[in-house]
N, C-alpha and C positions, 0 to 999 in steps of 0.2 A: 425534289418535292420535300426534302425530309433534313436538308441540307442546314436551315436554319437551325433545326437540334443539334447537329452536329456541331455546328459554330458555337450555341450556346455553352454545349458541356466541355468543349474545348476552352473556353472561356473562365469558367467557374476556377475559382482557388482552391484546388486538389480535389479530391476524389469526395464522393457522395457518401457520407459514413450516414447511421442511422443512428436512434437511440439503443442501450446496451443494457440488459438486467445483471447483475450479479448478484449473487448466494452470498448471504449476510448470516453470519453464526450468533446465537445467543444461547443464554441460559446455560453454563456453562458446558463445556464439553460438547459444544454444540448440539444441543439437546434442540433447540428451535433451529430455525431458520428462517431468513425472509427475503421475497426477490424483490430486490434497491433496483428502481428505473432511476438510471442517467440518459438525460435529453440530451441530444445534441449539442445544443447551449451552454450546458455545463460543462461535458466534457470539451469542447471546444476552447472553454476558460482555462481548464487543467493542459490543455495544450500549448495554450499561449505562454500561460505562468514555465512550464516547462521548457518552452522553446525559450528563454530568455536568458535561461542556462547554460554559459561559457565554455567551462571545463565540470568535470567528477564531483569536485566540491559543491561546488554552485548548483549542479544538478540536484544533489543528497539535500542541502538547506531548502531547494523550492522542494522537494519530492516531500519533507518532515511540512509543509505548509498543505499542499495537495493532499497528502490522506486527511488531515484535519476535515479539508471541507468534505471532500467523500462523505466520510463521516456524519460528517453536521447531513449532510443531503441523504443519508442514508436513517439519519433519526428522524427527518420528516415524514420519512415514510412508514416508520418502524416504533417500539420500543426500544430502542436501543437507546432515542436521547437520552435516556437516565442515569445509561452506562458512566461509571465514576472512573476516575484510575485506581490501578491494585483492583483486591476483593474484596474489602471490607468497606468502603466508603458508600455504596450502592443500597445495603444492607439487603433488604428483599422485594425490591421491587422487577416490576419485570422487564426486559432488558437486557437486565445487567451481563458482563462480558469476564470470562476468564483469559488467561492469557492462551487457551488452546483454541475458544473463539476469535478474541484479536488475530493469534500468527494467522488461522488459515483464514480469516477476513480480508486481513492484508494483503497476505500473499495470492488470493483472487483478484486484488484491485491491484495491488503491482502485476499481473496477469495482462488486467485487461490492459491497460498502460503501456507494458510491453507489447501487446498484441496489434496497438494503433500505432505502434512507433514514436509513441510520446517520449520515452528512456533511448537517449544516445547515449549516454555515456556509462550505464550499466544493465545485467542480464538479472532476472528472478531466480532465484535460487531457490529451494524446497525447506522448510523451516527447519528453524536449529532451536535442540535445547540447551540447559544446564540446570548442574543441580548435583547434589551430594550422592554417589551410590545407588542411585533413583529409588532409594527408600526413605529419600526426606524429600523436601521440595523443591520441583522442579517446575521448572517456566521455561514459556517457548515465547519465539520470536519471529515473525518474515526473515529474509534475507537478500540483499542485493550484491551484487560483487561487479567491482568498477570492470568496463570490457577491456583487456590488455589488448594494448596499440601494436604486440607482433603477435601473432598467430604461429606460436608456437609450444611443448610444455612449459620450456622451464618459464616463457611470460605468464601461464595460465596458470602453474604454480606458485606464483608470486600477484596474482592478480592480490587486491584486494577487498576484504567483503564485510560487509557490516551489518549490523541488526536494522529493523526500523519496526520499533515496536512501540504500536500505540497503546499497549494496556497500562503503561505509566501514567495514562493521561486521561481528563474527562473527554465526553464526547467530543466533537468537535474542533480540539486543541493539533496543533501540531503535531506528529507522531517525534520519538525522540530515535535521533538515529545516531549511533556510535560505532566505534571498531567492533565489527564479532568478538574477536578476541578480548578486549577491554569487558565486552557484558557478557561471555563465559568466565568473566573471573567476579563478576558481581557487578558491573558499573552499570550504573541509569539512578534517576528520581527513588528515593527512600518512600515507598509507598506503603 
């Protein structure tokens, strides 16, 4: 009787996702917050851009284009468009994004990203910072670390892992992603 359902969702290209909200940090230190609906649609787009991605590298170049649109799809819903890169370009309006709002924005949306299997070729990591003696200034980042191909320590100690931090950039833009290690020694956009 029911038989034709079964044929149809046998049919269909992969499994029935829905749309997803995620917790958007603003005003610095995430004093606000806002829940970003992604449509199916959308993230379906970030799926694709993503799957098109060969190897680690290629992955990190689409994944610095995906949070952009995130992003941009998260300023339509939000104050956040206004968000500039750095702190001071934004001046006071409302929105604007610290680097403690970017990491854990990010690292929600490389969350949900991981959590649909969009990221083969690396895992979410819990954000990192730097900074002098943490009594001068210190900035945080997401982090990704590429998945080591043997499953053992010494590969998972040599894995490696890198920032993807979008508070270098205006809303919308690409997020920039480097060695962890290069942007604990200071590397990214002079903001």
């Amino acid at each position: 009787m029911h038989r034709w359902l079964l044929t149809l969702f046998l049919l269909l290209p992969g499994p029935l996702l829905a749309d997803e909200a995620v917790r958007i940090c603003y005003g610095y230190d995430c004093l606000a917050q806002a829940d970003i609906r992604y449509t199916e649609g959308q993230l379906g787009q970030i799926r694709r851009m993503l799957s098109a991605a060969a190897n680690a590298e290629s992955e990190r170049n689409v994944l610095a284009e995906v949070m952009g649109h995130l992003y941009a799809w998260a300023g339509e819903q939000s104050d956040i468009h206004n968000d500039r890169g750095g702190n001071y370009a934004d001046g006071h309006v409302p929105g604007k994004m610290d680097c403690i709002d970017h990491s854990t924005s990010t690292t929600r949306l490389l969350k949900l990203l991981e959590g649909r299997g969009y990221l083969r070729w690396h895992r979410v990591l819990a954000p990192a910072e730097r900074g002098f003696a943490k009594a001068f200034f210190v900035h945080w980042t997401a982090v990704v670390e590429e998945k080591a191909e043997v499953v053992d320590e010494k590969a998972q100690s040599q894995a490696k892992r890198f920032a993807v931090d979008s508070w270098f950039v205006d809303n919308g833009q690409p997020a920039v992603i480097l060695p962890l290690d290069e942007w604990k020694k200071g590397a990214g956009p002079d903001v």
